[in-house]
Biotite code that builds the C-alpha atoms (Angstrom):
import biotite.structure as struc

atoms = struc.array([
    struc.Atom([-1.566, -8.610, 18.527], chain_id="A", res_id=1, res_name="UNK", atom_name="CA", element="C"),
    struc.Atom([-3.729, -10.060, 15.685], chain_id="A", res_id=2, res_name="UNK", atom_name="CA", element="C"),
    struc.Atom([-3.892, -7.884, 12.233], chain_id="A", res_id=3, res_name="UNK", atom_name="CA", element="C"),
    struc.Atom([-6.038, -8.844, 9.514], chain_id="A", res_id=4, res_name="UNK", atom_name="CA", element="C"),
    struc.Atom([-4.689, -8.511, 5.904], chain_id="A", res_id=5, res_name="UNK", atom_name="CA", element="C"),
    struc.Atom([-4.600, -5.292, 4.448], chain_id="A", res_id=6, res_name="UNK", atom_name="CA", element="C"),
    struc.Atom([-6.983, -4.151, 1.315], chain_id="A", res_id=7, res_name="UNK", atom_name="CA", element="C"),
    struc.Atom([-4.522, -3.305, -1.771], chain_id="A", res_id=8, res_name="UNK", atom_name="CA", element="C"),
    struc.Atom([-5.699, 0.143, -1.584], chain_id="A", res_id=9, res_name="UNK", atom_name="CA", element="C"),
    struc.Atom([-4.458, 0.688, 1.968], chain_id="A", res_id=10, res_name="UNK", atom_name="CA", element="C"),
    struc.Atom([-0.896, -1.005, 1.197], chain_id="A", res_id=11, res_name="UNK", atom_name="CA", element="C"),
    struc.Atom([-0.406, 1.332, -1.637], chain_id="A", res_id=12, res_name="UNK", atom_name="CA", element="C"),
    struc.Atom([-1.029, 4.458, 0.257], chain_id="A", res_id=13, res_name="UNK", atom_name="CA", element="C"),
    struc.Atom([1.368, 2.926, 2.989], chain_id="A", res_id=14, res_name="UNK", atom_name="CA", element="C"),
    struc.Atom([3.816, 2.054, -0.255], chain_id="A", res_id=15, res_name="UNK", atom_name="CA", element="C"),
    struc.Atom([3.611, 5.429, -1.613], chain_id="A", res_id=16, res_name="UNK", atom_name="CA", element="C"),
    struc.Atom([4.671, 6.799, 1.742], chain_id="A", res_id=17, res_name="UNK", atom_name="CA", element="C"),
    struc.Atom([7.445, 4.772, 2.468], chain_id="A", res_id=18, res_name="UNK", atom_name="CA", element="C"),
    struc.Atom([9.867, 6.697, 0.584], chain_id="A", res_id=19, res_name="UNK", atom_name="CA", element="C"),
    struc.Atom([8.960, 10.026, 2.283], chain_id="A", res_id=20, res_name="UNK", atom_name="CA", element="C"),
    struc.Atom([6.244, 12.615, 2.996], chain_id="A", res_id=21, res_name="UNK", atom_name="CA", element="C"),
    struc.Atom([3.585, 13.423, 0.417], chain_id="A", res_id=22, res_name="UNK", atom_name="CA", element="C"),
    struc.Atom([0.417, 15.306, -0.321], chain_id="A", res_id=23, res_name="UNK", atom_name="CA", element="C"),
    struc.Atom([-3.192, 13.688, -0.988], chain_id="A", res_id=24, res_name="UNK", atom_name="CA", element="C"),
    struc.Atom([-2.731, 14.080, -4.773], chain_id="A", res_id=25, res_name="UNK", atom_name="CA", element="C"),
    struc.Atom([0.497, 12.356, -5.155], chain_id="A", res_id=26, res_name="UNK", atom_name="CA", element="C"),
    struc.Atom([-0.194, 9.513, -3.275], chain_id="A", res_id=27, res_name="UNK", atom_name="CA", element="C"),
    struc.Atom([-3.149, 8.980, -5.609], chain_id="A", res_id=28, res_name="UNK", atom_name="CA", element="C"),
    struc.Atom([-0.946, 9.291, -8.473], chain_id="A", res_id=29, res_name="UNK", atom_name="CA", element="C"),
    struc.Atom([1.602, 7.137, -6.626], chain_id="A", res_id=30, res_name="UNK", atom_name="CA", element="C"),
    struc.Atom([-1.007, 4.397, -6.010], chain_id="A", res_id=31, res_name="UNK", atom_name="CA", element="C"),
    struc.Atom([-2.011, 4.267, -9.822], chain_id="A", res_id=32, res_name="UNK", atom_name="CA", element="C"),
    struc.Atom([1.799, 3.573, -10.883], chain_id="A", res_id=33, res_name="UNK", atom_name="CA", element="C"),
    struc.Atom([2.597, 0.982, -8.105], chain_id="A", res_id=34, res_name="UNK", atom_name="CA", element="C"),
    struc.Atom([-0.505, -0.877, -9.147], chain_id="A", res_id=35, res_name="UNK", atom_name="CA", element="C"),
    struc.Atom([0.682, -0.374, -13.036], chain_id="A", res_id=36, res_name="UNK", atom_name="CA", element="C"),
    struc.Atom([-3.080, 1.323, -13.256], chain_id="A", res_id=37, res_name="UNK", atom_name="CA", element="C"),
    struc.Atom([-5.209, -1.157, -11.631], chain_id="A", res_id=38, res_name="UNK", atom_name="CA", element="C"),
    struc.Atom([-6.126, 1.335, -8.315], chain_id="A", res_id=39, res_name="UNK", atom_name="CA", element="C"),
    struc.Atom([-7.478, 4.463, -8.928], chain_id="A", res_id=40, res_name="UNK", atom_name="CA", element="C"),
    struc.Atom([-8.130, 6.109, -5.561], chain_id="A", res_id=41, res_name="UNK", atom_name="CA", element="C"),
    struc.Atom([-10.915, 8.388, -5.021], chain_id="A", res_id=42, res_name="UNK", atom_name="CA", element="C"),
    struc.Atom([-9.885, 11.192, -3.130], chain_id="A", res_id=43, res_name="UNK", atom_name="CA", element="C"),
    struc.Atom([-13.064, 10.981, -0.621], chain_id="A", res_id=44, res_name="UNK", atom_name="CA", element="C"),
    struc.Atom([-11.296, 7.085, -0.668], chain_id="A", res_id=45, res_name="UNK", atom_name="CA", element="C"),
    struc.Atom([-8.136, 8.317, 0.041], chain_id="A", res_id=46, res_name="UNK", atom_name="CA", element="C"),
    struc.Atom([-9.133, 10.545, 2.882], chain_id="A", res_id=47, res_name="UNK", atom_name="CA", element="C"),
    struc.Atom([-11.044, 8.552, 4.866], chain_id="A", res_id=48, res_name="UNK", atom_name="CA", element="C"),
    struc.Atom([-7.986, 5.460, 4.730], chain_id="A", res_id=49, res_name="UNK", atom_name="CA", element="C"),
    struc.Atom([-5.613, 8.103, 5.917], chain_id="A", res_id=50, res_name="UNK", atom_name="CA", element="C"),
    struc.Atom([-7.871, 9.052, 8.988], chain_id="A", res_id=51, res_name="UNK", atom_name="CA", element="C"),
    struc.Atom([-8.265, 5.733, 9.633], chain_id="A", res_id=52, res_name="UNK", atom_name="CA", element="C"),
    struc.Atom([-4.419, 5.234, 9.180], chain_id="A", res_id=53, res_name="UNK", atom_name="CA", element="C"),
    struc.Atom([-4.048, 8.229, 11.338], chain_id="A", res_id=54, res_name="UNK", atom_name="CA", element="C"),
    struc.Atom([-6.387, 6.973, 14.058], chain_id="A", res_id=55, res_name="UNK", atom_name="CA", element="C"),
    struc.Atom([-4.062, 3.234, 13.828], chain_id="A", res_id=56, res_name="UNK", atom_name="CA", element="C"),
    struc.Atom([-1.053, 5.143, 14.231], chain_id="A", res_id=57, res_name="UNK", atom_name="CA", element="C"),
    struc.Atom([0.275, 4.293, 10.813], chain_id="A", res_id=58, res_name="UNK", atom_name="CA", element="C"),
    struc.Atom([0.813, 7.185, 9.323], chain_id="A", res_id=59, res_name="UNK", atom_name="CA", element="C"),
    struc.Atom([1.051, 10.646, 10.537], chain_id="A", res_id=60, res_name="UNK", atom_name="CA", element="C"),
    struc.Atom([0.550, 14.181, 9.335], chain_id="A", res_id=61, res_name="UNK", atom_name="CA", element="C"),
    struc.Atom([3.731, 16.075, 7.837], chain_id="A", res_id=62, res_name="UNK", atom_name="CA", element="C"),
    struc.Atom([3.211, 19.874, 7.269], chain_id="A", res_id=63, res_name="UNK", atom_name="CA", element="C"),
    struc.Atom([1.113, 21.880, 5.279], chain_id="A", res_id=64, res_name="UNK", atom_name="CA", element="C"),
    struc.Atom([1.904, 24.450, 2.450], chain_id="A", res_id=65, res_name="UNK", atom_name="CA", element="C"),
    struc.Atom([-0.214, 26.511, -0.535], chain_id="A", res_id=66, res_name="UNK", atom_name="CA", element="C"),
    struc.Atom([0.507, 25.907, -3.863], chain_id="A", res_id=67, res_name="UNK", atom_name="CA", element="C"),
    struc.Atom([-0.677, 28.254, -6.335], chain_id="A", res_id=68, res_name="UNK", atom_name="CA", element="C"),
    struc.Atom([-3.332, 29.363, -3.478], chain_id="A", res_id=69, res_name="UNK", atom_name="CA", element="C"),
    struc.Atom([-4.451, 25.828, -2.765], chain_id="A", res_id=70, res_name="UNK", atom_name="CA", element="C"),
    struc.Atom([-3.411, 23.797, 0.474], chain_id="A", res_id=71, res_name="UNK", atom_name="CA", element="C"),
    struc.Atom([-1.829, 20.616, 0.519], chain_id="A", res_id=72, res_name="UNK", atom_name="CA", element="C"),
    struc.Atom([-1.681, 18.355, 3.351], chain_id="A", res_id=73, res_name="UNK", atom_name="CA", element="C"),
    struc.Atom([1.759, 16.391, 3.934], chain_id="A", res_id=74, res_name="UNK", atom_name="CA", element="C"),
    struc.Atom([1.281, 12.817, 5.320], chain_id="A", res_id=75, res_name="UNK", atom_name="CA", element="C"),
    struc.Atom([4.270, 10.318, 6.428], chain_id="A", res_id=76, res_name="UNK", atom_name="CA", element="C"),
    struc.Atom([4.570, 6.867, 7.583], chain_id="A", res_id=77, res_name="UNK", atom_name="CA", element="C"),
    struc.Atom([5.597, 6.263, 11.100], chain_id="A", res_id=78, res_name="UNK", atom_name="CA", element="C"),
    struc.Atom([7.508, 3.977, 12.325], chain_id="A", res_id=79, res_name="UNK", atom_name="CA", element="C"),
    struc.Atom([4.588, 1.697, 13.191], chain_id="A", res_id=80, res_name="UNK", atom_name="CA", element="C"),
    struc.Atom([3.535, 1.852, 9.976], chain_id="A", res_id=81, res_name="UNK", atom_name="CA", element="C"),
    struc.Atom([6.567, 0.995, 8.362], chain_id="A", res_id=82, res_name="UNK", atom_name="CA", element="C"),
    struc.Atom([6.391, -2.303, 10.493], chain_id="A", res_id=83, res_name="UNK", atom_name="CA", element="C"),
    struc.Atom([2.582, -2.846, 9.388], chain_id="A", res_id=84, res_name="UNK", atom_name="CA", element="C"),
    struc.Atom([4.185, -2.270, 5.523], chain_id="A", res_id=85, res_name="UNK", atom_name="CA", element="C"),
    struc.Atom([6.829, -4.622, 6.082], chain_id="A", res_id=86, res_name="UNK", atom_name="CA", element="C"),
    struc.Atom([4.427, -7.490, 7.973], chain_id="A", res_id=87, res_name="UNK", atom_name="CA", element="C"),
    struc.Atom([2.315, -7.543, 4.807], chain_id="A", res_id=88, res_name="UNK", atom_name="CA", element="C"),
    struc.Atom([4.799, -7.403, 2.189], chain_id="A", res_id=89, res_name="UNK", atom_name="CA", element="C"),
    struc.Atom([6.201, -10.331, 3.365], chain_id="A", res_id=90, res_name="UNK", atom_name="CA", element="C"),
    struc.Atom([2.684, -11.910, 3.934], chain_id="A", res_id=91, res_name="UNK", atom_name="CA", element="C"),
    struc.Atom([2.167, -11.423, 0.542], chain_id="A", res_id=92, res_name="UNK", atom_name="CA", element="C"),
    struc.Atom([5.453, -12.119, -1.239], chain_id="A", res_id=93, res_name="UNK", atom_name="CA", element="C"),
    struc.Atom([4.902, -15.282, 0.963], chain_id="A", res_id=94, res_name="UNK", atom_name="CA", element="C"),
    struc.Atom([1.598, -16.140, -0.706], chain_id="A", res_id=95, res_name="UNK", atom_name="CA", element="C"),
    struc.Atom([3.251, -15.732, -4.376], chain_id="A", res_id=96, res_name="UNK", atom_name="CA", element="C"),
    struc.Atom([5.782, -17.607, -3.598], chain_id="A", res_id=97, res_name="UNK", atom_name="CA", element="C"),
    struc.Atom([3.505, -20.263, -2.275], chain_id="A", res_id=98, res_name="UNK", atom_name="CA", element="C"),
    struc.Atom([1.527, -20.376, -5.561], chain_id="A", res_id=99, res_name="UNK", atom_name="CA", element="C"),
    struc.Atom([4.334, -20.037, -7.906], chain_id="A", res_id=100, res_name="UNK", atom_name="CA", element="C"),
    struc.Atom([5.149, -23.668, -5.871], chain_id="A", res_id=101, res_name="UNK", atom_name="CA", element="C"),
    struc.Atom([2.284, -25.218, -6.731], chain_id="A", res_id=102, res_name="UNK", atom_name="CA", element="C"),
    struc.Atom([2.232, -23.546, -10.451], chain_id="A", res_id=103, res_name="UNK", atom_name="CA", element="C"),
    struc.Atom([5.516, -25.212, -10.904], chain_id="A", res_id=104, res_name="UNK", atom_name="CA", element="C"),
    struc.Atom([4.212, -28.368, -9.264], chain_id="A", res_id=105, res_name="UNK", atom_name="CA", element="C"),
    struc.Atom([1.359, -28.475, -11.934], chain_id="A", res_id=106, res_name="UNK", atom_name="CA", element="C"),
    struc.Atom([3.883, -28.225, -14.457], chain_id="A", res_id=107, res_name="UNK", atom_name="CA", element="C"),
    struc.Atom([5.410, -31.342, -13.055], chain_id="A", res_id=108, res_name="UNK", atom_name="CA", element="C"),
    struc.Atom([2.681, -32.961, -13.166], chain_id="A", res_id=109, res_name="UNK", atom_name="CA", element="C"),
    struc.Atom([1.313, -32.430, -16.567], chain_id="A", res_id=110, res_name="UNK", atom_name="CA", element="C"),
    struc.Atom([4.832, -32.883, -18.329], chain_id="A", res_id=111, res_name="UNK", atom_name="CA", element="C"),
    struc.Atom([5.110, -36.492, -16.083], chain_id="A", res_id=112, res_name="UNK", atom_name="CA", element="C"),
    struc.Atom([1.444, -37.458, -17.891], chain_id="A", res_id=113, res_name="UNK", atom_name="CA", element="C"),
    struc.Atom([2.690, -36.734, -21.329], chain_id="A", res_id=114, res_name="UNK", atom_name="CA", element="C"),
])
């Protein structure tokens, strides 16, 4: 099976969910610490990736329950999902490594000039 990289949005809400179930507004709040602020997610955003994720089989629903008379919706990750999580963390820790190489090869170079 080919996959195509994931958008940083989409790994986030995976992220956020792989330490157990949540409800639409923490996973937005999740995404904004695990990208240190950088990703705000939109909750109309945020929806529509976890129907997608839902249709993909990546994450699941996990429960409902009202909260001072409002509903929140649990999702999870499933164990597909987890998988897809893993795959492109280590695509990407493979990239930084890749460039932190060639950083350190620049280095190199410019010190051997000197």
């Amino acid at each position: 099976m080919t996959t195509t990289e994931m958008r940083e949005p989409t790994f986030l809400v995976l992220a956020a969910l792989a330490d157990g179930r949540k409800h639409g507004y923490a996973l937005i709040a999740e995404a904004a610490e695990l990208s240190d602020g950088r990703v705000q997610l939109k909750v109309g955003t945020l929806y529509a990736a976890l129907d997608r994720l839902g249709e993909q089989g990546l994450v699941e629903g996990a429960g409902d329950e009202v909260v001072a008379g409002r509903l929140r919706r649990y999702y999870r990750l499933t164990d597909a999902g987890a998988q897809r999580l893993e795959a492109e963390a280590t695509r990407l820790a493979a990239n930084a490594a890749n460039a932190q190489a060639k950083l350190r090869a620049r280095v190199a170079v410019k010190a051997a000039v000197v």
